[in-house]
C-alpha positions in Angstrom: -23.4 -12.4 -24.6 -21.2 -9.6 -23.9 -20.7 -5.9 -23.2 -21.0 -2.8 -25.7 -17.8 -0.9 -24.8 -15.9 2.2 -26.0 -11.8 3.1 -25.6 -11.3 7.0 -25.5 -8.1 7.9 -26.2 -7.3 4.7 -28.1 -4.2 6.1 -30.1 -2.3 6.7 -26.7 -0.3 4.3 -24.9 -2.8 4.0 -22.1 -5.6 3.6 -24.6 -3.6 0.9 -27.1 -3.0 -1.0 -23.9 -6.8 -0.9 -22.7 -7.4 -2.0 -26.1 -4.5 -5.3 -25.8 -5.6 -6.2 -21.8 -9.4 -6.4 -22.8 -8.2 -8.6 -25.4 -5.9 -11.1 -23.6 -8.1 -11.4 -20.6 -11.1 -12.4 -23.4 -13.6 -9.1 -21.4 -16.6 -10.6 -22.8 -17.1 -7.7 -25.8 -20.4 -7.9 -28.3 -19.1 -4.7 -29.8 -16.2 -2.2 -29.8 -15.6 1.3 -30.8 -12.3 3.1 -30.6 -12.4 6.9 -30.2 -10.1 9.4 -30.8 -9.9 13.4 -31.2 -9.8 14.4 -34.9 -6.0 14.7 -35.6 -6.1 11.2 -34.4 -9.3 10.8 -36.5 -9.0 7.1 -39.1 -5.4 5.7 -37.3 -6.2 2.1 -36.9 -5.3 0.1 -33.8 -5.5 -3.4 -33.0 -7.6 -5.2 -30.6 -6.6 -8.9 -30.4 -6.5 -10.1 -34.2 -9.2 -7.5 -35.2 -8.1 -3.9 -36.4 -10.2 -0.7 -35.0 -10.6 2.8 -37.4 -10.5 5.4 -34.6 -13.6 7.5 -34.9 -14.6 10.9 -33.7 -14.7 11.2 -29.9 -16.5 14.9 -30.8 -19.5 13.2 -32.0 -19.7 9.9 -30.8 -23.4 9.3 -29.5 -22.7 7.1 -26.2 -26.3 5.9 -26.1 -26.8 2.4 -26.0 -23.3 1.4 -24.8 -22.1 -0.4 -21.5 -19.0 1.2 -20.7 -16.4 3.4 -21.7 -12.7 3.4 -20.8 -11.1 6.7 -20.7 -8.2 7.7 -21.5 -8.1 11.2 -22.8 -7.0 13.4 -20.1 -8.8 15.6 -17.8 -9.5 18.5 -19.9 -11.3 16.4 -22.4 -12.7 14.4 -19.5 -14.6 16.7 -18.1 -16.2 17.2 -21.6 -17.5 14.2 -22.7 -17.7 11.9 -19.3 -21.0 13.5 -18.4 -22.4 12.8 -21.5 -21.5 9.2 -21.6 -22.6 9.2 -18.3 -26.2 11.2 -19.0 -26.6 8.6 -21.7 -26.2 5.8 -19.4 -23.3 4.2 -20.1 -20.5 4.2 -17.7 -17.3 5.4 -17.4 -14.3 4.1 -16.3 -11.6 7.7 -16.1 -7.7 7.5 -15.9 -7.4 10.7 -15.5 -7.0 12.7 -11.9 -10.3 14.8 -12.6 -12.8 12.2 -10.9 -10.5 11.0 -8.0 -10.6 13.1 -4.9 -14.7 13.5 -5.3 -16.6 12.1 -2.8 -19.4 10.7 -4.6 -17.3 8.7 -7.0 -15.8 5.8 -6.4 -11.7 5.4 -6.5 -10.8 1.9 -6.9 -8.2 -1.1 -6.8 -9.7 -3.8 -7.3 -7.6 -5.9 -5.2 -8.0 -3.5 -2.1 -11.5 -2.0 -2.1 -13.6 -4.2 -5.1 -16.8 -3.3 -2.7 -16.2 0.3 -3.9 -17.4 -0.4 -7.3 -20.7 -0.1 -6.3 -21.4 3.8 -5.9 -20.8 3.8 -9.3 -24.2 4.4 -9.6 -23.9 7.9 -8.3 -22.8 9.8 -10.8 -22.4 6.6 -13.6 -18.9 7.2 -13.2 -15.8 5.2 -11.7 -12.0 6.6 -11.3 -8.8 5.0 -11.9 -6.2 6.0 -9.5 -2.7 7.4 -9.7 -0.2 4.9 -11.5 2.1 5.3 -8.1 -0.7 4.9 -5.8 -2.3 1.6 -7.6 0.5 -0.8 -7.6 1.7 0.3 -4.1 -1.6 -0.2 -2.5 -2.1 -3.6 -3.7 1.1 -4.5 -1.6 0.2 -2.4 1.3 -3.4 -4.1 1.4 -2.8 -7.5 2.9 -0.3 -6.0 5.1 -2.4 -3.7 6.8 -5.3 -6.5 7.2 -3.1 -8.4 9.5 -1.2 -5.4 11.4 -2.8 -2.4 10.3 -0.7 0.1 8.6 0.1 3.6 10.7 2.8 5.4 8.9 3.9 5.2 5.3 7.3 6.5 3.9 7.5 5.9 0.2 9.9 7.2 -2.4 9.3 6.5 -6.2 11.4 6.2 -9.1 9.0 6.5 -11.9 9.0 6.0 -15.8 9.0 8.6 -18.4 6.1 6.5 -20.1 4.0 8.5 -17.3 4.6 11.8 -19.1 3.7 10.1 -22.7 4.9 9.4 -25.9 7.0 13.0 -25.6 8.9 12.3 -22.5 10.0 8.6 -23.9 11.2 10.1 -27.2 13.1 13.0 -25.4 14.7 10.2 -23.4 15.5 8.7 -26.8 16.9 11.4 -28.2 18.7 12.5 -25.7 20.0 9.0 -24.9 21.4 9.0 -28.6 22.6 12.8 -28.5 24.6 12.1 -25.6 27.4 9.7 -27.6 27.2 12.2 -30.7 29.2 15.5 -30.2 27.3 18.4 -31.4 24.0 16.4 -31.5 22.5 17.1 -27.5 19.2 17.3 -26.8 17.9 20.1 -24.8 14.7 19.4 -22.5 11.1 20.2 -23.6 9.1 17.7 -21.7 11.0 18.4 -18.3 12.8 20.9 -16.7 15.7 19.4 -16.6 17.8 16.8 -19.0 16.3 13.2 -17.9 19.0 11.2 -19.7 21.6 9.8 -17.1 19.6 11.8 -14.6 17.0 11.9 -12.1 14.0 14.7 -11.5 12.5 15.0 -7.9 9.9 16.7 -9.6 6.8 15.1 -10.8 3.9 17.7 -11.9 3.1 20.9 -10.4 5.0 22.2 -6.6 1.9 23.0 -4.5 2.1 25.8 -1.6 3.9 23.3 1.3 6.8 22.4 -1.3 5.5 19.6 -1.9 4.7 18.4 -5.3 0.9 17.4 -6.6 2.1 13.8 -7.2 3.0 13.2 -4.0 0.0 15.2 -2.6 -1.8 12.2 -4.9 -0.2 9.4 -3.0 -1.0 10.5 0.4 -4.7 11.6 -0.8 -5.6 8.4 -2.9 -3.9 6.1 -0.6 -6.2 7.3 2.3 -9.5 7.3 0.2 -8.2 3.9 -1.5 -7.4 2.0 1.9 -7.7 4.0 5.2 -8.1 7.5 5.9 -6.7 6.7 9.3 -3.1 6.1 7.3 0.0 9.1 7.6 1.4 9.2 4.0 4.5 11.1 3.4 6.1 10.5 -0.3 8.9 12.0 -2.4 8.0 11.2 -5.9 11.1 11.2 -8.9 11.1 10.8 -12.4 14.1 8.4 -13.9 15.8 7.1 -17.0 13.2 4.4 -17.7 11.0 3.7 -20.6 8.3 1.5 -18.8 7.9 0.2 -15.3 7.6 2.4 -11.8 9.5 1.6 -8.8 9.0 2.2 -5.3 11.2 1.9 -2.0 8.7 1.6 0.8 9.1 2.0 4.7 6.3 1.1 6.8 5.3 2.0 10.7 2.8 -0.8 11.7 0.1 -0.7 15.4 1.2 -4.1 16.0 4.8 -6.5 15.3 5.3 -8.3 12.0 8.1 -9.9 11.1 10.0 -9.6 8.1 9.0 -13.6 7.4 5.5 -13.7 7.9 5.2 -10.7 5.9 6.8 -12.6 2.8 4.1 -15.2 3.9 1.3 -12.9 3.5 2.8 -11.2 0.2 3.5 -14.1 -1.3 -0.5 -15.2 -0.7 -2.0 -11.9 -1.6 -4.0 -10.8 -4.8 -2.2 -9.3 -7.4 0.8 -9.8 -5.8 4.3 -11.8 -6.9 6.8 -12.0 -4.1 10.1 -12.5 -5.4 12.6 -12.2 -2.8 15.8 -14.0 -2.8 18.7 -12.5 -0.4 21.0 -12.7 -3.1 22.3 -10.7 -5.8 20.0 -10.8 -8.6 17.4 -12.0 -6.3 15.1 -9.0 -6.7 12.4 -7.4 -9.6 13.6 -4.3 -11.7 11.4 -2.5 -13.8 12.8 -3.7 -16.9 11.4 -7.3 -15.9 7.6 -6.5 -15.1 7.4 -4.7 -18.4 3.9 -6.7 -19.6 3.3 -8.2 -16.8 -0.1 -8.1 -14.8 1.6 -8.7 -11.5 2.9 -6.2 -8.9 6.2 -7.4 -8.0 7.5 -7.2 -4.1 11.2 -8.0 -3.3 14.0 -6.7 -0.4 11.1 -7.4 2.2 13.1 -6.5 5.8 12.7 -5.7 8.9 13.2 -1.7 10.1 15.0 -2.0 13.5 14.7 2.0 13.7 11.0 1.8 14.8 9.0 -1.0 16.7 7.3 -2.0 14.5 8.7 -1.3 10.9 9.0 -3.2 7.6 11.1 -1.7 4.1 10.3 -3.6 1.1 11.0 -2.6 -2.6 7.8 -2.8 -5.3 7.8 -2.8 -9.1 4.8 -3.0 -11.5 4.1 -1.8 -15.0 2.5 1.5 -14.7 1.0 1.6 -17.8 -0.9 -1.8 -16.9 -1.5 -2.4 -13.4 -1.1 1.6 -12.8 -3.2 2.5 -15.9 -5.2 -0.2 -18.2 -4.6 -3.3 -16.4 -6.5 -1.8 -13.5 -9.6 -0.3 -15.6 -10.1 -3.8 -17.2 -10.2 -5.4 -13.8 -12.4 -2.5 -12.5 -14.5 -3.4 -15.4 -14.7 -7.2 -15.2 -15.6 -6.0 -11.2 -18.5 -3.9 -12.4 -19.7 -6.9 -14.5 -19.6 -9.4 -12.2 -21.6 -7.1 -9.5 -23.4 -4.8 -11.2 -23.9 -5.2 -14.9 -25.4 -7.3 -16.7 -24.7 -8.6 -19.8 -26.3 -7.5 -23.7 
């Protein structure tokens, strides 16, 4: 006995991936239905050995069915969630339209599983920021034994983030840059990303910050404690696949830079690899398909009392996009749902 689910958006690379974790982790499925918007509308994807026929996301009746993975953007979102939702089956969003309200739960399940629960409220649960997912799994067990004050945290993020676009305008610029005459000029961002990097990640907002790193500081807080100062500068690099993050941390009480490995290398979700050596560290080209969040250059920061800087890599468009909607699904099932 399993669960009747849906994948909106299943012709993207967040929804193709929803579609290949649900598969390896064997998410006990009766029944699945790809959905797609009509220019998408036939393209077959696969899920495990099977292969799907996207169907019409317009017209799809959502009666009957468990739950529904999302991955369509807010605009859409805001469409066709309620309806799934009105017709009782429930939705697990990627998108930033459900995140910051208060009635619907934001969750990682490694850090706040409990959360799961007021999904009941409105039949809908959100997925949080890519950024904000993987660095909060490594923040978790580090707050439980010190609790966290202050967090500094500077990203260097993928260009899978943007979509399919911004990873063939890093192609092609890539290529055009060793053929004279054959330059790409930028369409996705403002500026060329090839051999570059953009401190500029979605819209600026009024304090000059940008809306990404307003994210971070607002999901981080609603995620793990309110209590928590978050300051973040958020930048887009020359990377297909895999987000990385340089994170400084102000804690109430001392940890040292040992027992924190200690708890790291214990915690959910987490791999510590952390050899003081050259080589002896996680890039983002090495979590590509991997589950894990990878922590490494864990050290002590002798500029505050009690500081820690540690370096965290994960693959955004699992752990920080379908890895995590599986595992907030196999959550709901296991407290909430029951089976066909």
């Amino acid at each position: 006995m399993g669960y009747k689910v849906v994948v909106a958006g299943a012709t993207g690379n967040v929804g193709r991936e929803m579609l290949n974790i649900l598969a390896e982790r064997e998410f006990p499925v009766d029944e699945i239905v790809a959905l797609a918007s009509r220019k998408s509308l036939g393209t077959e994807v696969s899920f495990g050995d099977k292969t799907l026929k996207t169907k019409d996301l317009e017209t799809f009746d959502f009666t009957g069915w468990d739950i529904a993975f999302f991955a369509i953007g807010s605009d859409a979102t805001k469409t066709y969630a309620p309806k799934a939702a009105a017709s009782g089956c429930v939705v697990i969003d990627n998108s930033s339209l459900y995140r910051y309200d208060p009635q619907i739960p934001l969750v990682v399940p490694e850090v706040n599983a409990a959360a799961v629960d007021g999904y009941k409220n409105k039949m809908i649960i959100a997925n949080p920021n890519c950024s904000t997912a993987q660095m909060v799994v490594a923040l978790k067990p580090l707050h439980d034994r010190a609790k966290i004050k202050r967090v500094v945290v500077a990203t260097y993020q993928s260009v899978s983030g943007t979509g399919k676009e911004a990873i063939d305008e890093l192609w092609e610029q890539t290529k055009g840059m060793y053929v004279p005459g054959q330059e790409v000029a930028p369409k996705v961002y403002p500026k060329q990303i090839a051999f570059n990097v953009i401190p500029h990640i979605d819209v600026f907002l009024d304090d000059g910050s940008t809306k990404e790193e307003w994210k971070m500081v607002a999901e981080t807080k609603k995620i793990l404690d309110p209590s928590i100062k978050v300051t973040a500068t958020c930048v887009r690099v020359p990377v297909f696949v895999g987000h990385s993050e340089a994170i400084n941390i102000e804690f109430e009480e001392p940890l040292d830079w040992q027992e924190a490995q200690d708890i790291l290398r214990e915690a959910p979700g987490v791999m510590l690899v952390d050899k003081r050596e050259a080589g002896g560290y996680v890039t983002p080209i090495e979590c590509v398909g991997e589950y894990a969040t990878y922590v490494s250059r864990v050290r002590q920061d002798s500029t505050i009392e009690n500081g820690l800087s540690l370096w965290c890599v994960s693959d955004n468009l699992r752990k920080g996009a379908a890895l995590n909607a599986v595992q907030i699904a196999e959550v709901l099932g296991s407290r909430c749902l029951k089976k066909g």
